[in-house]
VOVODO-246861 format. One record per residue (C-alpha): residue number from 0; y, x, z. Coordinates in pm, 1 decimal, padded with zeros to 6 digits. Example, Ala and Ser with C-alpha at 12.3 -4.5 7.8 and 13.67 -1.06 7.14 Angstrom:
BEGIN
  num        yy        xx        zz
    0  -00450.0   01230.0   00780.0
    1  -00106.0   01367.0   00714.0
***
This chain:
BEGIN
  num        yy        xx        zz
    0   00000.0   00000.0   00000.0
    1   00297.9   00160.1  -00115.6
    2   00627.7   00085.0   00105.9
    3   01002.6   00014.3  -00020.9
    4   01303.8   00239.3   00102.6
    5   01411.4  -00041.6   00293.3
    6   01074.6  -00149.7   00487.2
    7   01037.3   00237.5   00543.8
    8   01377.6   00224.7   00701.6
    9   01338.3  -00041.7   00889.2
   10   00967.1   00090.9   01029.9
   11   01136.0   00395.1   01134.6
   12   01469.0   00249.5   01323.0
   13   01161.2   00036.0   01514.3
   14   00973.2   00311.4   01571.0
   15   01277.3   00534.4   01693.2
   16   01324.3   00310.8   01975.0
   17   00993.8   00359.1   02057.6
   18   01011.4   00711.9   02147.4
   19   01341.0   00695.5   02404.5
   20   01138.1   00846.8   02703.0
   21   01288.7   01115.2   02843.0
   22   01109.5   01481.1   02826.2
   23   00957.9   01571.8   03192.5
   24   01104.9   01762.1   03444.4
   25   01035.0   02156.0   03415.9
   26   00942.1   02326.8   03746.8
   27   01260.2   02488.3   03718.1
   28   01435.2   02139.3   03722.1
   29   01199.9   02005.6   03997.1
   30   01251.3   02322.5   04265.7
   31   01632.7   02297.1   04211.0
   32   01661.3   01939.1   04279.3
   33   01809.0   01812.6   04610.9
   34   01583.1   01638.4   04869.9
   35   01688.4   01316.3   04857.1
   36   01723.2   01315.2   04442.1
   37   01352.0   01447.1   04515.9
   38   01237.0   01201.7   04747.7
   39   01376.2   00900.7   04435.6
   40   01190.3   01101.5   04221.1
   41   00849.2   01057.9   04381.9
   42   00901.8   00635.7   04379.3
   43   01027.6   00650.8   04022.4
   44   00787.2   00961.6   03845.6
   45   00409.4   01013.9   03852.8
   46   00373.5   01391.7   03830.5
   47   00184.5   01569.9   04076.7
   48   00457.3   01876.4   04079.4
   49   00703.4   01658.4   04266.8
   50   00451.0   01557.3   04559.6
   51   00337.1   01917.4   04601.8
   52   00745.8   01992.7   04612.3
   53   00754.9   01783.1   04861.7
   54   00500.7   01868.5   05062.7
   55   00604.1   02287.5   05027.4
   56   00967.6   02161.8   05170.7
   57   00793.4   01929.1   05432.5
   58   01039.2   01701.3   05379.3
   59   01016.0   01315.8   05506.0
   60   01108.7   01104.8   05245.4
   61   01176.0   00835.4   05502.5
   62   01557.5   00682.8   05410.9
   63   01688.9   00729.4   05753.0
   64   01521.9   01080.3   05807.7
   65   01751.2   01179.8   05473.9
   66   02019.2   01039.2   05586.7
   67   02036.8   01226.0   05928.6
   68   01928.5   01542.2   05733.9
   69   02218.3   01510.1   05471.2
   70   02439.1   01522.2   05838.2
   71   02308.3   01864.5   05900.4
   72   02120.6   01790.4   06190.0
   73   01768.0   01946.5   06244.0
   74   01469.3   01742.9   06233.6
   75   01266.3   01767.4   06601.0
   76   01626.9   01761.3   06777.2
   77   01703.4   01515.2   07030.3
   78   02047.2   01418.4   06785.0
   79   01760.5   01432.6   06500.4
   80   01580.9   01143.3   06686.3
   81   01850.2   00933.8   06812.7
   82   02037.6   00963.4   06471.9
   83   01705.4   00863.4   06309.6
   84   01586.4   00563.8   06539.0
   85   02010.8   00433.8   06450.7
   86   01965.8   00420.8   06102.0
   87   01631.0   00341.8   06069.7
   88   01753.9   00009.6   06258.3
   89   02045.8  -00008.9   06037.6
   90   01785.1  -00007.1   05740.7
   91   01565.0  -00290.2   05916.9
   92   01878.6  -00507.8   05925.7
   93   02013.4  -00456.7   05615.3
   94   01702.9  -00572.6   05440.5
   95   01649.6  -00852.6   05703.2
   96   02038.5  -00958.7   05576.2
   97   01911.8  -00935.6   05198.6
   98   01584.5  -01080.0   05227.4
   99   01701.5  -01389.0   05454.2
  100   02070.6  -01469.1   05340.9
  101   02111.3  -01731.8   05601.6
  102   02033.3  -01458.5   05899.2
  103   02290.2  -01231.4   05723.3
  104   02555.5  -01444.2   05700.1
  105   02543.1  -01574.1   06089.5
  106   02501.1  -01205.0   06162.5
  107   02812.7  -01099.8   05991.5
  108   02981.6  -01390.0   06143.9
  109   02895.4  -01285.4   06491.8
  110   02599.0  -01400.1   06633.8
  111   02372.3  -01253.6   06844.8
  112   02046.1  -01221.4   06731.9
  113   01760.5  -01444.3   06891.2
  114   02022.0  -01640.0   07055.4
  115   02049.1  -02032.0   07024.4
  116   02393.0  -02064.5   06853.1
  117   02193.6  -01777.3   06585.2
  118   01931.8  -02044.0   06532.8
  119   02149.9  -02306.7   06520.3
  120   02426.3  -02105.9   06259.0
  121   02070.5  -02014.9   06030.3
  122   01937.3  -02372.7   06023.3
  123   02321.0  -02528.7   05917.0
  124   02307.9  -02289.2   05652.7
  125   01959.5  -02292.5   05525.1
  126   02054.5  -02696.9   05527.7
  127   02380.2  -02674.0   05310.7
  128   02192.0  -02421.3   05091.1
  129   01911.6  -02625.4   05006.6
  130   02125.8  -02908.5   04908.2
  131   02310.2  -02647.2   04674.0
  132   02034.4  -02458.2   04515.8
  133   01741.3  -02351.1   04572.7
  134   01726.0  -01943.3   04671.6
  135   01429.3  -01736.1   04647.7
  136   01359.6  -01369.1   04713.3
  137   01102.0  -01162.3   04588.4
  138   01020.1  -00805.5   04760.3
  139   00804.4  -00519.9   04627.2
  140   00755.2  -00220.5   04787.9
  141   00724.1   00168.7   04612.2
  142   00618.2   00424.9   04862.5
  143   00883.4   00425.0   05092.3
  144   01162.9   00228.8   04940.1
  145   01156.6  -00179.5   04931.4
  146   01361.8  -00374.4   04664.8
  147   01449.0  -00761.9   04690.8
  148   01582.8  -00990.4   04472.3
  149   01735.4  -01300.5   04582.5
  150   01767.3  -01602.1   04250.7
***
């Protein structure tokens, strides 16, 4: 079957957008990265040579951990610990607030969690929302990162 100019054009513009992957990482790349780009790369890439960086920095890919790293202070230190347990709570409540937007908006407006005027601020919302629209939020979790998305 012999092919016209144009259908050989138009094969290869289809085919061209086919092939938009990016070329991997060289180990030169991968050892000069910093720890947190690192730790992103290990929940977005599947190549063995970023685990094993990992593992030969010892790093803890935990959010909080990187956070309190990126502050200079040294992992196994008291300040370490305390800076770690903060934003690790911090990071509990954020996605708490994203996956349940009727416990993040009666947090931001002031009340205290578990307490009866919480319950009572949630259920007035979830109320006024369901008569708006319905909301729904899916999760999925990669490694150590989760991602919601509320529709």
């Amino acid at each position: 079957m012999k092919l016209t100019i144009i259908q050989t054009l138009i094969i290869a513009v289809v085919l061209s957008g086919c092939v938009t992957a990016r070329p991997p990482m060289t180990d030169q790349q991968i050892a000069e990265v910093n720890d947190a780009a690192l730790c992103s790369l290990s929940n977005t890439e599947n190549d063995i040579r970023i685990d094993a960086e990992i593992m030969s920095r010892k790093l803890d890919c935990d959010p909080a951990s990187l956070v309190c790293a990126a502050k200079g202070l040294k992992k196994g230190t008291s300040k370490f610990a305390q800076c770690r347990k903060e934003k690790a709570a911090e990071n509990k409540l954020q996605a708490q607030k994203r996956a349940n937007p009727a416990f993040g908006y009666c947090f931001d407006s002031g009340f205290e969690i578990g307490s009866q005027a919480m319950a009572t601020c949630m259920a007035a919302w979830s109320d006024r929302e369901q008569k708006a629209k319905p909301v729904h939020t899916s999760c999925s979790t990669r490694k150590n990162s989760v991602h919601c998305t509320t529709y």
